[in-house]
N, C-alpha and C positions, 0 to 999 in steps of 0.2 A: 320742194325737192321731190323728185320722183327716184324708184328703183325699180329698175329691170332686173327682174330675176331670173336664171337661165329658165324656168319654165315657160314666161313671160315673152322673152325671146321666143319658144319653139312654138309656142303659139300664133304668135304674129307672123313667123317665117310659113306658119301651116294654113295663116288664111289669105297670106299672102301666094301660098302656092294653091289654095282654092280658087281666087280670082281668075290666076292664071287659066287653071284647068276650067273653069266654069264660061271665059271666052270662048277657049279654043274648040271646046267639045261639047258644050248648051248641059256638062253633067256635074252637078254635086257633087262630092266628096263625099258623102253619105247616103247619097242617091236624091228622090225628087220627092220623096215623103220628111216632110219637117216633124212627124210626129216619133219618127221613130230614131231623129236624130239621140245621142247621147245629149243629155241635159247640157253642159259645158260646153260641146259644140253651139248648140244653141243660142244659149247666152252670148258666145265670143262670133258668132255670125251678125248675133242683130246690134251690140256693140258696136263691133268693128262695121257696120251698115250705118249707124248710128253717126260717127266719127265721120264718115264718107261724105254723108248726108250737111254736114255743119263746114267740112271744108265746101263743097260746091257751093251751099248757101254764101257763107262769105266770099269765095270767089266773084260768082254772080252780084255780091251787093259792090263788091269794089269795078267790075266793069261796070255797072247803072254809075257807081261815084265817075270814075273816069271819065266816063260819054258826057256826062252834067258838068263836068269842068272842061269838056274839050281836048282834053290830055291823051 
């Protein structure tokens, strides 16, 4: 069992509105220096990259599964 705690939430909602803004304008929410990010942002960028990373992996292994079955 998992808990979302409203922090939890505003977090997810803030790197969710990072991604956004990091398309549409090539700019970080903290700017383009990682060193001077706040430690927490940090963590919950390469996390949340992290997460990103392991859905496209499994996506990608379930189309190679697909093609090998023909499906």
């Amino acid at each position: 069992m998992s808990l979302i705690t409203p922090e939890t939430m505003w977090l997810v909602q803030l790197l969710s509105k990072q991604m956004r803004v990091q398309r549409a304008a090539s700019a970080p929410l903290f700017g383009p220096d990682a060193s001077v990010w706040p430690a927490w942002w940090y963590d919950a960028v390469e996390t949340g990259q992290h997460v990103l990373d392991l859905e496209e992996s499994a996506a990608a292994e379930e189309r190679r599964r697909r093609q090998q079955l023909g499906v």
